[in-house]
C-alpha positions as CSV (number, residue, x, y, z in Angstrom):
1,X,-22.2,61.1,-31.2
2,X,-22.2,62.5,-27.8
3,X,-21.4,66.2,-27.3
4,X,-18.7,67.8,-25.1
5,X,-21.1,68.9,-22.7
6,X,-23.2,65.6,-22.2
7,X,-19.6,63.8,-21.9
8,X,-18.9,66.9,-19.5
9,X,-22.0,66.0,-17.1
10,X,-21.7,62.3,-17.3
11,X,-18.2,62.7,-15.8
12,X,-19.4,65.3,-13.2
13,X,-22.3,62.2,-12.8
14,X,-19.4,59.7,-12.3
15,X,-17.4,61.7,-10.1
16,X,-20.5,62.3,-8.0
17,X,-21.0,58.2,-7.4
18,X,-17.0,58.0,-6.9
19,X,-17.2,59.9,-3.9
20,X,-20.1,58.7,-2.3
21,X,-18.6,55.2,-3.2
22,X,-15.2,55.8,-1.3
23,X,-17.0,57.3,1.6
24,X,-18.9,54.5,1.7
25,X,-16.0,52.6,1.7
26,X,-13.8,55.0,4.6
27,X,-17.2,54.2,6.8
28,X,-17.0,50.7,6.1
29,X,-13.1,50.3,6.7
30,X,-13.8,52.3,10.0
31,X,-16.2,50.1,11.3
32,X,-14.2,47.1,10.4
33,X,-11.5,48.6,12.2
34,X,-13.7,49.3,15.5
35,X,-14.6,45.5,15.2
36,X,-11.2,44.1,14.6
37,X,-10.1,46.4,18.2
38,X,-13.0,45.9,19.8
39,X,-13.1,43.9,23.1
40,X,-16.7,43.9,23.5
41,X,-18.3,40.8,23.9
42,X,-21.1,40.2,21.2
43,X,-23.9,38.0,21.4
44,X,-25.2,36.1,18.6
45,X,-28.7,35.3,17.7
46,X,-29.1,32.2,15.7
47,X,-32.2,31.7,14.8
48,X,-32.3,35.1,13.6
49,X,-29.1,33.9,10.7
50,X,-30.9,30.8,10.2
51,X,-34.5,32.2,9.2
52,X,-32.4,35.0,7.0
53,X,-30.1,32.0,5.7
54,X,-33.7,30.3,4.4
55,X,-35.2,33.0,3.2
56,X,-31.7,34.8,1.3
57,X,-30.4,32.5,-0.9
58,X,-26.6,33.5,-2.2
59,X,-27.0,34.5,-5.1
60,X,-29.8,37.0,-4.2
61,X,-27.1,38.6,-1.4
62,X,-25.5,41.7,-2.1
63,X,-21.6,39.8,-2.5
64,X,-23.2,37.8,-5.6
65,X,-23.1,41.3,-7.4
66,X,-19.5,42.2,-6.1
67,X,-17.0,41.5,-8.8
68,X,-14.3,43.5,-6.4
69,X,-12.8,40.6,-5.3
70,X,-11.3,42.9,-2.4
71,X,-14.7,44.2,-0.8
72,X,-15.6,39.8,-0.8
73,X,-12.6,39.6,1.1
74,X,-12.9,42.3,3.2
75,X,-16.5,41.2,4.0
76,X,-15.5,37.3,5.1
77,X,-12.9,38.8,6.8
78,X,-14.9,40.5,8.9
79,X,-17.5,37.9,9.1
80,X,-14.6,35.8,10.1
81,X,-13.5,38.1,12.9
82,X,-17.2,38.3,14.3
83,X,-17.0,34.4,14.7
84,X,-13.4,34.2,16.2
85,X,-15.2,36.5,19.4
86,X,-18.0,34.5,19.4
87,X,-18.0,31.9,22.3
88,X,-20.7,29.5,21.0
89,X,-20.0,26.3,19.8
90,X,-18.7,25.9,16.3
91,X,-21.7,24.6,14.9
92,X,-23.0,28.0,15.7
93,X,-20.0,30.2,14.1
94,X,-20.5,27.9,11.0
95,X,-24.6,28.7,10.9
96,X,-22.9,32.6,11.1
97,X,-20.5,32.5,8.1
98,X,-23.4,31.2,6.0
């Protein structure tokens, strides 16, 4: 049985990773955010996705391991947004989203 004080560090431990997570997170959403308002034009490069879409198969991408189905969504959102700048051809912002 664990004492009070090992349960005592384990939460300072967790509280520790909770706060590093969510400012992970406000750095994330701010970025997003900067992309959504962004009128920048990007430019895209291809081959670069395609060699990384060979060589990273799904389930060895970071999403696999999400089982927040809110970051996912946040993430194809974003990927999403990317691709609705873009002004190649949809073949393209199809080769992007994979």
């Amino acid at each position: 049985m664990k004492s009070l004080l090992d349960i005592q560090k384990e939460v300072k431990e967790l509280e520790v990773m909770v706060q590093d997570m969510a400012s992970s997170l406000d750095c994330i959403n701010r970025e997003i955010q900067e992309i959504r308002t962004s009128n920048d034009n990007m430019e895209m490069d291809y081959d670069m996705i395609r060699m990384l879409a060979k060589n990273v198969p799904f389930a060895n991408h970071p999403l696999a391991l999400l089982e927040d189905g809110y970051a996912c969504k946040l993430y194809i959102e974003l990927l999403l947004s990317v691709m609705q700048i873009d002004t190649n051809s949809i073949t393209e912002k199809i080769v992007f989203i994979q």
